[in-house]
C-alpha positions as CSV (number, residue, x, y, z in Angstrom):
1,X,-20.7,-46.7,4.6
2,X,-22.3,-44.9,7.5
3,X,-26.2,-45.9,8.1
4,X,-26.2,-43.7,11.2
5,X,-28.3,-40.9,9.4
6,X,-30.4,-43.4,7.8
7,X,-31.4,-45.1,11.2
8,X,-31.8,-41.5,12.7
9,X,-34.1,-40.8,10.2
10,X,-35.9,-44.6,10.6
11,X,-36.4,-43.6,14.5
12,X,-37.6,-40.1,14.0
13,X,-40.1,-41.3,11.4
14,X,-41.7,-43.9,13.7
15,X,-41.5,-41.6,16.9
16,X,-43.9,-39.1,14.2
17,X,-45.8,-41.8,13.1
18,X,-46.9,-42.6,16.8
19,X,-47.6,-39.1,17.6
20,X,-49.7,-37.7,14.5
21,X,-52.5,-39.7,14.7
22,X,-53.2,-37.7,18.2
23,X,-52.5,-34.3,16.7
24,X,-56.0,-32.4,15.4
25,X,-58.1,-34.5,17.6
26,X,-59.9,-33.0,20.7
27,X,-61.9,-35.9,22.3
28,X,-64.4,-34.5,24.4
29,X,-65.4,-35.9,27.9
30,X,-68.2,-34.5,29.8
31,X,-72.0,-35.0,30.3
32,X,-75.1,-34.3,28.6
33,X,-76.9,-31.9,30.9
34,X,-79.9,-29.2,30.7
35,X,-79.0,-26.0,32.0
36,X,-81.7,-23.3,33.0
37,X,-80.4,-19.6,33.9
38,X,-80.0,-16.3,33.0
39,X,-77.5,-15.5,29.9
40,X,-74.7,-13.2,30.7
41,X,-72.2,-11.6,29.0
42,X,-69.0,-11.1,31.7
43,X,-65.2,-9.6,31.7
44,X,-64.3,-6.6,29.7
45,X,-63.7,-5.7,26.2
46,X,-62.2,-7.7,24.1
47,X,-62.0,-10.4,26.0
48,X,-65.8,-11.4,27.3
49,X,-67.2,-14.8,28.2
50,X,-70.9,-16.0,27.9
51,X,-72.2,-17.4,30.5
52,X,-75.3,-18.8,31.8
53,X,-76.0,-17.8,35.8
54,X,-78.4,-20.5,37.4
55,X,-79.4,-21.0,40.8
56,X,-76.3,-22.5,42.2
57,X,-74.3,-23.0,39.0
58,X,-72.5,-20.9,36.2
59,X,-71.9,-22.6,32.7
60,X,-69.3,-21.0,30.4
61,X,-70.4,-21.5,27.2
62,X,-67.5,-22.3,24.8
63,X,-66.0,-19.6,22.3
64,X,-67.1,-21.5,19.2
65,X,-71.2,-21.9,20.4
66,X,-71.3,-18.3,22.1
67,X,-72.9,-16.7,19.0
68,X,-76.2,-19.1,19.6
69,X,-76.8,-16.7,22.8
70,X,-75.2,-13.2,22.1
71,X,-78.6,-11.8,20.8
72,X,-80.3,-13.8,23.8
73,X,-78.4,-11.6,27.2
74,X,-80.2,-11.2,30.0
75,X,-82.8,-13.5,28.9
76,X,-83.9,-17.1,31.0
77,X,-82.7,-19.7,28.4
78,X,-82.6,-23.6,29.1
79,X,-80.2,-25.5,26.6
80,X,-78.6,-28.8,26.9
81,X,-74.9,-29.4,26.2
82,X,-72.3,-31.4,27.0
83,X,-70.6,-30.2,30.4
84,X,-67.2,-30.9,31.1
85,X,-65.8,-29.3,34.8
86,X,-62.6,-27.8,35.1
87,X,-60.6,-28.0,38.7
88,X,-58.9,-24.3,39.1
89,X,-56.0,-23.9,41.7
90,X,-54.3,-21.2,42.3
91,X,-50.7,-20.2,41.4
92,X,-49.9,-21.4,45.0
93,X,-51.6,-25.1,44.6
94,X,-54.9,-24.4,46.8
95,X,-58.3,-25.4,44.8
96,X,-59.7,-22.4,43.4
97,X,-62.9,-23.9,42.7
98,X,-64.4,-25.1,39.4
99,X,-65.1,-23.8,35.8
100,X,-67.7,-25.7,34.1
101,X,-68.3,-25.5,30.4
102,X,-70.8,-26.2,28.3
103,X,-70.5,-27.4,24.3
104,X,-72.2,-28.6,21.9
105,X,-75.5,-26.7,23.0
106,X,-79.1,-26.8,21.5
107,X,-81.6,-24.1,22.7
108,X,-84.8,-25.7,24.1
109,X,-86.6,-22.2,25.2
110,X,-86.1,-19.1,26.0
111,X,-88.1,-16.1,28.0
């Protein structure tokens, strides 16, 4: 009797078992910050972004919280959020700068 396919199937289903609990989970890292700027709307059709233009900063605010500003371009806005700052490089390796987004936000004013 051959248990090779049985002890196949043994290692595959512990090799899943460690990796599912990981799949469908985002943790989120990043800071809880109050941003004050302008709210912008930036790139072309159909792929835009909405942003928020401060004095020395720009937040990205992420695809699933961008309908809480939409109605509110071009208008001072302070929200707080969580902020989490993404290192860009370019193709060739040198730093590109950063992207910083901003989740989870609440709307304290507007103008």
């Amino acid at each position: 009797m051959n248990s090779r396919p049985s002890l196949v199937c043994l290692l595959l289903f512990f090799c899943l078992a460690s990796v599912l609990p990981a799949w469908g989970r985002k943790e989120e890292k990043g800071t809880v910050i109050q941003a004050t700027g302008l709210v912008r709307l930036v790139g072309s059709s159909p792929v835009t972004d909405v942003v928020i233009t401060g004095t020395d900063k720009e937040w990205y605010i992420a695809k699933e919280e961008e309908y809480k500003l939409r109605a509110l371009q071009q208008q001072i806005v302070t929200v707080e959020g969580t902020e989490t700052v993404e290192n860009l490089t370019f193709a060739s390796g040198i730093p590109a700068g950063e992207r910083r987004t901003l989740s989870k936000i609440k709307i304290l004013s507007k103008s």
